[in-house]
C-alpha positions in Angstrom: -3.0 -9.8 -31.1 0.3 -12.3 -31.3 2.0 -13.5 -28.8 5.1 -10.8 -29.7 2.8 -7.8 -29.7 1.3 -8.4 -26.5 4.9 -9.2 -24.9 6.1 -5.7 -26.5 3.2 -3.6 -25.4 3.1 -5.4 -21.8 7.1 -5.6 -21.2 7.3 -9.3 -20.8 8.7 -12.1 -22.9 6.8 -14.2 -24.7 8.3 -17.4 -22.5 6.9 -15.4 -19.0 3.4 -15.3 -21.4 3.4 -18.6 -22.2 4.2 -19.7 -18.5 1.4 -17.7 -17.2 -1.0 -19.3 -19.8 0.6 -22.8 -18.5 0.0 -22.1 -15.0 -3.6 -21.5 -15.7 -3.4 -17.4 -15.3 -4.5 -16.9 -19.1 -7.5 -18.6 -20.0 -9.4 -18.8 -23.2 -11.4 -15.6 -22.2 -7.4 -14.4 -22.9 -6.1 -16.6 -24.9 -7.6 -18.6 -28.0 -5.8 -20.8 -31.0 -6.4 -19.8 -34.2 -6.5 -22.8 -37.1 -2.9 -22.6 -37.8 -2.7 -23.0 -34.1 -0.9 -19.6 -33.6 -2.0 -18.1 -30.1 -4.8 -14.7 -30.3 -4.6 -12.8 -27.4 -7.7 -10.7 -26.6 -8.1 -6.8 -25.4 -9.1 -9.1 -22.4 -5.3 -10.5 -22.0 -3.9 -7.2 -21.8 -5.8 -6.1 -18.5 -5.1 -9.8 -16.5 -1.6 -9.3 -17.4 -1.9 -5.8 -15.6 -3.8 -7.0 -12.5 -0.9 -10.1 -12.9 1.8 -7.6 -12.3 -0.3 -5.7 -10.2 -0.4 -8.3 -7.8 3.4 -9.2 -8.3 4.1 -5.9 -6.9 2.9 -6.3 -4.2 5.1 -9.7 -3.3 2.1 -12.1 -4.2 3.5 -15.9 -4.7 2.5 -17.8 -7.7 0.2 -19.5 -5.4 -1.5 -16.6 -3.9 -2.0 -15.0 -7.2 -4.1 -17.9 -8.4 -5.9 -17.7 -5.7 -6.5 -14.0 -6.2 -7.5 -14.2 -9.7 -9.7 -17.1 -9.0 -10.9 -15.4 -6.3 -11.9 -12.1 -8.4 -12.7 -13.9 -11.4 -15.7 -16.1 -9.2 -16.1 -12.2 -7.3 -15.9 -14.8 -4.3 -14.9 -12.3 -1.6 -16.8 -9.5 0.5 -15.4 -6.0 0.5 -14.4 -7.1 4.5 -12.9 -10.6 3.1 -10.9 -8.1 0.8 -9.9 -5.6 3.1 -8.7 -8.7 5.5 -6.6 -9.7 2.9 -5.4 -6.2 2.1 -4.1 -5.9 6.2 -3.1 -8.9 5.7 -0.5 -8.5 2.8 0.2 -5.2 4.8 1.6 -6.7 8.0 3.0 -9.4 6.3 5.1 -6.8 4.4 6.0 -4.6 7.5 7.1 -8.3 8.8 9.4 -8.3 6.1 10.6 -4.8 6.0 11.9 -5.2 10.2 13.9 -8.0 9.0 15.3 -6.4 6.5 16.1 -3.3 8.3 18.0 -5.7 11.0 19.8 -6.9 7.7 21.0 -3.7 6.7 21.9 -2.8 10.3 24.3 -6.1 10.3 25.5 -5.0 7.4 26.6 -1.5 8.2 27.9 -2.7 11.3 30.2 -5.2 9.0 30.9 -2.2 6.5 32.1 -0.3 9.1 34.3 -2.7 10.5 35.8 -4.2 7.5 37.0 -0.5 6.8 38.4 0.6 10.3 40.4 -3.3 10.3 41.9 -1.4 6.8 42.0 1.8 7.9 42.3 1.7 11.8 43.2 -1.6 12.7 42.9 -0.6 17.2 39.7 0.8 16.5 38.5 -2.3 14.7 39.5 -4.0 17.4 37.9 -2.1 20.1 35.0 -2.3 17.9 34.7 -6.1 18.0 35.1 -6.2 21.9 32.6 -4.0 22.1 29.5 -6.2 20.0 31.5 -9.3 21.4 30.5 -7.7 25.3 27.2 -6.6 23.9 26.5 -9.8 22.6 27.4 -11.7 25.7 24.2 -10.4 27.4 
């Protein structure tokens, strides 16, 4: 299939396509030229681009995804190498999801201050002396 069918049927554009072929993601198992030098994609293309975003979904880097799809394409890892990696991701995630949450706390906290210094200017204040004596500690 062409470059545009496979970017329509996967809901990517052809220039995220062409980058993953650049970056080594597509190979010619997915890819090949045909002798006007037009790009084929094969039946084969379709399901890397799925594990691809798979993987994305998950938060994996550029980096790490190579090194998952090299990984599974070699079948290099034990089910326990796998399921490492899987706890891995997992706590690195939960990492990411407490810092997070202590953004949004900070935020709120600013929300609701911006809107008493409008709408209640003394409790704003009282407010402010409050995190200023909790943050003291």
């Amino acid at each position: 299939m062409k470059i545009q069918e496979l970017a329509d049927k996967m809901g990517l554009t052809i220039h995220t396509i062409r980058y993953y072929e650049k970056e080594g993601l597509l190979d010619d198992r997915h890819v090949r030229r045909e002798s006007n030098n037009y790009r084929n994609y094969s039946d084969e293309a379709v399901e890397r681009l799925k594990l691809i975003k798979k993987f994305q979904s998950i938060g994996c880097s550029l980096a790490e995804l190579k090194e998952v799809l090299r990984d599974h394409d070699a079948n290099a890892n034990t089910n326990q190498q796998i399921i490492d990696w899987i706890r891995g991701k997992k706590k690195e995630i939960e990492g990411k999801k407490e810092e997070y949450d202590q953004m949004l706390v900070t935020l709120n906290w600013m929300l609701e201050y911006r809107t008493l210094l409008r709408d209640d200017p003394q409790k704003a204040q009282e407010m402010l002396k409050a995190w200023h004596a909790g943050s003291s500690d």
